[in-house]
Structure formats: structure tokens, C-alpha cells
C-alpha positions as CSV (number, residue, x, y, z in Angstrom):
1,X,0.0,0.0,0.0
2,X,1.3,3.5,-0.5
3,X,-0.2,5.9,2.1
4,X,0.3,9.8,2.0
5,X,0.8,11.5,5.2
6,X,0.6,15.2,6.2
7,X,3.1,17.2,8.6
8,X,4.2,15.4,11.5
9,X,6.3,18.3,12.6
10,X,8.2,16.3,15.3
11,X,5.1,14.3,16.5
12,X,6.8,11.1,16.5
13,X,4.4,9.3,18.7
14,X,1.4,10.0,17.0
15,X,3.2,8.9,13.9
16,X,3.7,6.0,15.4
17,X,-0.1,5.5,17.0
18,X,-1.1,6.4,12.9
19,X,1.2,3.8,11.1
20,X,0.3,1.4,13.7
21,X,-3.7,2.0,13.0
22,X,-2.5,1.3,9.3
23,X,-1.0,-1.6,10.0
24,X,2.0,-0.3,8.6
25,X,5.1,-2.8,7.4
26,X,8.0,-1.4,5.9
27,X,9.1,-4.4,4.1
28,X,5.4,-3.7,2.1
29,X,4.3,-0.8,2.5
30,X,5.5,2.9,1.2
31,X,4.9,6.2,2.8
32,X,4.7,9.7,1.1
33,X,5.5,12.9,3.3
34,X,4.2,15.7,2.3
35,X,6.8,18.1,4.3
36,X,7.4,19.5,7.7
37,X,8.6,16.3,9.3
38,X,10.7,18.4,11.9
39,X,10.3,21.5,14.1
40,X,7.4,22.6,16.6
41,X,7.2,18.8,17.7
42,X,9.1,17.5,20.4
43,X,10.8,14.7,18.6
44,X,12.6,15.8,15.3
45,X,15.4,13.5,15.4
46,X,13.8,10.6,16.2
47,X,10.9,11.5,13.3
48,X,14.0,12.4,11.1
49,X,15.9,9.5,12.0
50,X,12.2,6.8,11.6
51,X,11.8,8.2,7.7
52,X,15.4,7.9,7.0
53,X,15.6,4.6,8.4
54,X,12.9,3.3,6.0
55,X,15.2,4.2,3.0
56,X,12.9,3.8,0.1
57,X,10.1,2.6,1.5
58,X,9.5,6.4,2.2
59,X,9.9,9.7,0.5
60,X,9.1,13.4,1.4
61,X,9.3,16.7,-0.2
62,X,11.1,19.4,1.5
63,X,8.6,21.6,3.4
64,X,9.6,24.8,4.8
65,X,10.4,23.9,8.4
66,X,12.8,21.7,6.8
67,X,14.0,23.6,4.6
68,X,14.2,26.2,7.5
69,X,16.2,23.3,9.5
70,X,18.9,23.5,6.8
71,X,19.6,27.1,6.5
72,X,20.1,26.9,10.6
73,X,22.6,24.1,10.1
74,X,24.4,25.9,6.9
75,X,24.3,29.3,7.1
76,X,24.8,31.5,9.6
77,X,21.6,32.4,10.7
78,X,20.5,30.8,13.9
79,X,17.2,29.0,15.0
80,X,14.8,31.2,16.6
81,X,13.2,30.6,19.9
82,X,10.1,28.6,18.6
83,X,12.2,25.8,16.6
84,X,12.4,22.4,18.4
85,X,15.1,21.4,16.4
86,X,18.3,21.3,18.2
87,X,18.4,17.4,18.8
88,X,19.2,17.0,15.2
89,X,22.3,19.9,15.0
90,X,23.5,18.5,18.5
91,X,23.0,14.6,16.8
92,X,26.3,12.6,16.1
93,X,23.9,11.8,12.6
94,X,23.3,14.7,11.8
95,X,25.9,14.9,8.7
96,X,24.0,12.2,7.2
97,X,19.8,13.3,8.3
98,X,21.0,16.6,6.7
99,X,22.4,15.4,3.7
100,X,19.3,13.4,3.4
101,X,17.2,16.4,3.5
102,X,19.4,18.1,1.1
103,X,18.3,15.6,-1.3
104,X,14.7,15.5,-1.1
105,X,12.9,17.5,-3.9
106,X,10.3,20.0,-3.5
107,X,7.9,17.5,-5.4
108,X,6.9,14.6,-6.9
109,X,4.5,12.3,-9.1
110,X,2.7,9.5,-7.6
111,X,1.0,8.3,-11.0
112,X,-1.0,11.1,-11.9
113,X,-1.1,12.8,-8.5
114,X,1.4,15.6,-7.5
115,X,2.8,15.7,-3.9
116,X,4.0,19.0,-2.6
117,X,4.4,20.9,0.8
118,X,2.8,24.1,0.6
119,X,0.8,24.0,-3.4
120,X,1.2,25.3,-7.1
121,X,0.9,28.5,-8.0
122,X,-2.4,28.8,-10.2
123,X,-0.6,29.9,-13.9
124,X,2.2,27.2,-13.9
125,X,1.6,23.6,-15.5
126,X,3.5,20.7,-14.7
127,X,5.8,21.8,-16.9
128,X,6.7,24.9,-14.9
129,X,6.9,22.9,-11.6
130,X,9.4,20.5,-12.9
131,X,11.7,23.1,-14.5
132,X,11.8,25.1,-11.6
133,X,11.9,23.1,-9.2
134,X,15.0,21.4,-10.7
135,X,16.7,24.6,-10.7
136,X,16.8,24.4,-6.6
137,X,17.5,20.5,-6.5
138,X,20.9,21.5,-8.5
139,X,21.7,24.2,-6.3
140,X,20.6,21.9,-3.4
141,X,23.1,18.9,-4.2
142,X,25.5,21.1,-5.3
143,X,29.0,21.9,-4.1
144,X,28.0,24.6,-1.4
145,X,24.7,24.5,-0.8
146,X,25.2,26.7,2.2
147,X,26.0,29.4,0.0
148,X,22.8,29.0,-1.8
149,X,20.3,28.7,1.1
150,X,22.0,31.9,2.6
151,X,20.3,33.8,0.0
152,X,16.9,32.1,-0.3
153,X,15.7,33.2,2.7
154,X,13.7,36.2,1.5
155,X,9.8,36.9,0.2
156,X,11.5,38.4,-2.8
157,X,10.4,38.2,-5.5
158,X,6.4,37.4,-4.9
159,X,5.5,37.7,-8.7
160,X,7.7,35.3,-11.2
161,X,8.7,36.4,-14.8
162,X,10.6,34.6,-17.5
163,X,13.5,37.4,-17.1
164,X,13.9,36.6,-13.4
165,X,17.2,35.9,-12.5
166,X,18.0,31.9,-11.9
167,X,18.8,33.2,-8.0
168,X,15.4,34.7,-8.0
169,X,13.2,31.6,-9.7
170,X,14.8,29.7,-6.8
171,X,13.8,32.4,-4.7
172,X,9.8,32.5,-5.8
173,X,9.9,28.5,-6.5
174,X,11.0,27.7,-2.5
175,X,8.5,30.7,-1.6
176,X,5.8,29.1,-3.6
177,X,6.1,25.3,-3.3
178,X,6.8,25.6,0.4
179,X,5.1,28.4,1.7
180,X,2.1,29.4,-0.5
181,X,-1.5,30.0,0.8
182,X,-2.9,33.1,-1.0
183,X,-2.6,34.2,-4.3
184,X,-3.1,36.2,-7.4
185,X,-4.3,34.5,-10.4
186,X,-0.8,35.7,-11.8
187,X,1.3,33.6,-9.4
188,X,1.6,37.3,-6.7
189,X,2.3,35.8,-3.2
190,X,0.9,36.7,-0.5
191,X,2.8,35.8,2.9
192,X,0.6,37.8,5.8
193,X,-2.6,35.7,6.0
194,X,-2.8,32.1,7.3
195,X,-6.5,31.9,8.5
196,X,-8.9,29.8,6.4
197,X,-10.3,30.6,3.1
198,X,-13.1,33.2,4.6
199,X,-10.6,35.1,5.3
200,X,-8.2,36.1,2.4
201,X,-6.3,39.3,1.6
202,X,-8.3,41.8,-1.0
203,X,-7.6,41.0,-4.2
204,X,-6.1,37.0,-3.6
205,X,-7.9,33.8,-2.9
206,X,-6.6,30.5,-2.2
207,X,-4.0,29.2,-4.6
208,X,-6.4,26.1,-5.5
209,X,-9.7,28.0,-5.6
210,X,-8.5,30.5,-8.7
211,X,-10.6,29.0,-11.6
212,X,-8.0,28.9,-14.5
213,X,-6.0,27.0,-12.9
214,X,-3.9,25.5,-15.0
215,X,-3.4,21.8,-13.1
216,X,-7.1,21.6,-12.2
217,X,-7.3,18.6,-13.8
218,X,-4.8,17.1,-11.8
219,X,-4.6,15.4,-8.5
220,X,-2.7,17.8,-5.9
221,X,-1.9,16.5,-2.1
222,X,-0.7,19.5,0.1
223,X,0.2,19.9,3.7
224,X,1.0,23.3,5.5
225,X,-2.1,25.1,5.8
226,X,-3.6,23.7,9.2
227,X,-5.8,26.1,9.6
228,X,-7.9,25.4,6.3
229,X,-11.5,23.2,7.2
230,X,-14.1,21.8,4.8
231,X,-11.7,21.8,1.7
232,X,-14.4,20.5,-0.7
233,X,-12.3,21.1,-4.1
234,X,-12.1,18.8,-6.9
235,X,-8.6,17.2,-7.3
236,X,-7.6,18.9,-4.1
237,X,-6.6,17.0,-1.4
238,X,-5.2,19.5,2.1
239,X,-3.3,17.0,4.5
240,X,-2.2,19.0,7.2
241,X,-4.5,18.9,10.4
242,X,-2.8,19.9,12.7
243,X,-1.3,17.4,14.3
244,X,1.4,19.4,16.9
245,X,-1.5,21.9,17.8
246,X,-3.2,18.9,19.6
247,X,-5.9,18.0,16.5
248,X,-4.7,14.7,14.1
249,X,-2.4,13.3,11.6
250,X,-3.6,12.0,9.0
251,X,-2.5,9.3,6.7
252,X,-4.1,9.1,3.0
253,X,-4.0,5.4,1.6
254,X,-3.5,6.0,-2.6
255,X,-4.8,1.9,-3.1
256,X,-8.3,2.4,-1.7
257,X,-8.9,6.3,-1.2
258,X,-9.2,6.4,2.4
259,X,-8.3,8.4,5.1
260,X,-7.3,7.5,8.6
261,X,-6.1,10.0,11.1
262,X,-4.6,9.7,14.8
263,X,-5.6,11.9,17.3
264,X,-2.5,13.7,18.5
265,X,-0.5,12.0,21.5
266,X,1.6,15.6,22.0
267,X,-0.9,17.9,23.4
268,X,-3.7,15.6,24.6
């Protein structure tokens, strides 16, 4: 069975409570992260550690608390106050967990499904995603990838245009894979609001309710929005439910289209 699953952020005992529901077995079974697997939780390294363990019986794309994870381990700039992430920087591992993040792209295919972290801006095809987002795995698995992180770390540019330089399509690509809630119909991001759909910024909506979509058509499983309820969008399928704010995670099985979710064990 291959089963989707939405942030754990660190929740590594309701991860195990869920897989444990699913009757979970590595040697048949494959899971599909959809980002966020560290930070906010209590238990990063031993979430980080589980998924890496499972070699390829489980993939994730890069969400931006992991991303955010990297940048704190090479660059300069140091974790803030909130991030629960110090086990893995302190972790004799941690060479290895970060060089397995640094390999993990910011989406894939699952037949005709897309997984991603945050979503897809509403002008760009499939095309678009996997041209851009290639541009950041090179940069990624490159020789210094601390250089590049130390200058992705901005909101700059919100709008993307052909003559963008390649820094700045990395830029807007992390930004809107990762991090994307509302939207112009042009791609514009939005960064300020993070309430449910009611409630967007004048002049955005949702990145999946924009009507011209132009990968409506296509299956897209998201985490990173916790806050969004009663998602009823065709094609649309928003995994993140808030598991290390004391609601569920949630685990989406591909074979059978079902959904099973764990009350969280962190802030019962």
C-alpha cells in the first residue's frame, strides 16, 4: 500500500499511534511525506531518523520547516526561539539526516497525482513545476549548498517572470512550493494571512480556488495550511490537520482512497 501523510512536525508518537492503525510494514508498505517532518514537535530527530531509516520505502518533499532546518545548520543564521530542532544539530547523525534532507525535492508524481508541501501556484503547468523546481535540487546537491540557502531566505520576488534571474526563480519556486496560501491569479504571493479561506487578503484567494487553474485537472496533495477546514475542491486534497496543535495526523491510503487520522498524543 502506498499511504500519503501530512506534517508530522516532530510528532513522533502520533506517527507511530497512525502507522500502527495502518497496519503499517516497511518491508510492504510505502509512505509519502508531504513536508514538515521536523520542528514545533518534540521529537525531530527521532521522526527524522524513523523516515530515514525506512530508505525507500518512504519519500518526502522538503517543506519549509525543513527547509528552515537547513539554513540553521548551513548558514549563519541561527534557530529562533520557537524551533524544536536542536536534537538533530547536536545529533552525532546529523551529517547524514542533513544530507538526506538536502536531497529530497520540493515534489513529486505519484501516477497522476502531485505531492508537494505548501501547493502550485495557479498559472504554472507541470511543466513549470518540474523546470523550476529542478533549478533548486541543482543548487541543493551542489557543491556549497550553504551558500545558496544563505540567499533564499527572503519573500523576494512574490511575482515570477521569465527574465527573473535563476537566484530569483529559486527564490519565488522555495516561496511558492513551500510556503504558499494566497494568491493572485498571476502567481503574486501573499505571505501575511494564514487563516482559512473566509478570510483572504483583498484581491487573492486561495491558490487552488483560482478558476484557471492550469493543473485543475490534476490530482494535488498538500500539507502546510492547518488552519484550512471543509476543503471540498475537486482534485484537491489538504493534508495538514494539525497534528502538533493537539488535533490529528492523518494518513491518506492511494490503493483504496481512504483516510485515517490519529488523534495527536503531543498535546492531549
Amino acid at each position: 500500500m502506498d499511504y500519503v501523510i501530512g506534517d508530522v512536525q516532530g510528532c513522533f508518537d502520533s506517527l507511530q499511534a497512525l502507522l500502527k492503525k495502518i497496519n503499517f510494514n516497511e518491508d510492504r508498505d510505502r509512505l509519502h511525506f508531504l513536508g514538515d517532518v521536523v520542528n514545533r514537535g518534540n521529537k525531530s530527530l527521532e521522526t527524522l531518523r524513523f523516515i530515514y531509516s525506512l530508505k525507500d520505502n518512504a519519500n518526502m518533499v522538503l517543506g519549509n520547516h525543513d527547509f528552515h532546518l537547513l539554513v540553521c545548520a548551513l548558514t549563519p543564521k541561527k534557530p529562533n526561539r520557537k524551533d524544536t530542532f536542536l536534537d538533530i544539530l547536536n545529533s552525532t547523525d546529523k551529517s547524514s539526516l542533513l544530507d538526506y534532507l538536502l536531497t529530497r525535492p520540493l515534489f513529486t508524481e505519484y501516477k497522476d497525482a502531485l505531492f508537494v508541501h505548501a501547493g502550485i501556484p495557479p498559472q504554472w503547468n507541470e511543466f513549470d513545476v518540474i523546470e523550476n523546481a529542478e533549478l533548486v535540487h541543482q543548487s541543493l546537491r551542489g557543491n556549497n549548498p550553504g551558500e545558496f540557502l544563505s540567499k533564499m531566505y527572503k519573500n523576494e520576488p512574490v511575482l515570477f517572470k521569465n527574465e527573473l534571474t535563476k537566484e530569483e526563480k529559486c527564490r519565488y519556486t522555495i516561496n511558492a512550493l513551500m510556503r504558499i496560501r494566497f494568491c493572485k491569479q498571476n502567481g503574486e504571493l501573499e505571505f501575511n494571512h494564514k487563516l482559512n479561506t473566509n478570510m483572504n487578503p483583498t484581491g487573492f484567494k486561495a491558490w487552488f480556488l483560482h478558476s484557471n487553474r492550469a493543473l485543475k485537472d490534476k490530482e494535488i496533495f498538500f500539507g502546510h495550511w492547518s488552519t484550512l477546514k471543509g476543503v471540498d475542491v475537486n482534485n484537491i486534497f489538504a493534508l495538514d490537520h494539525g497534528c502538533v496543535w493537539g488535533e490529528r495526523l492523518t494518513a491518506y491510503n492511494l490503493s483504496n482512497k481512504t483516510f485515517t487520522s490519529q488523534k495527536s498524543l503531543e498535546r492531549s
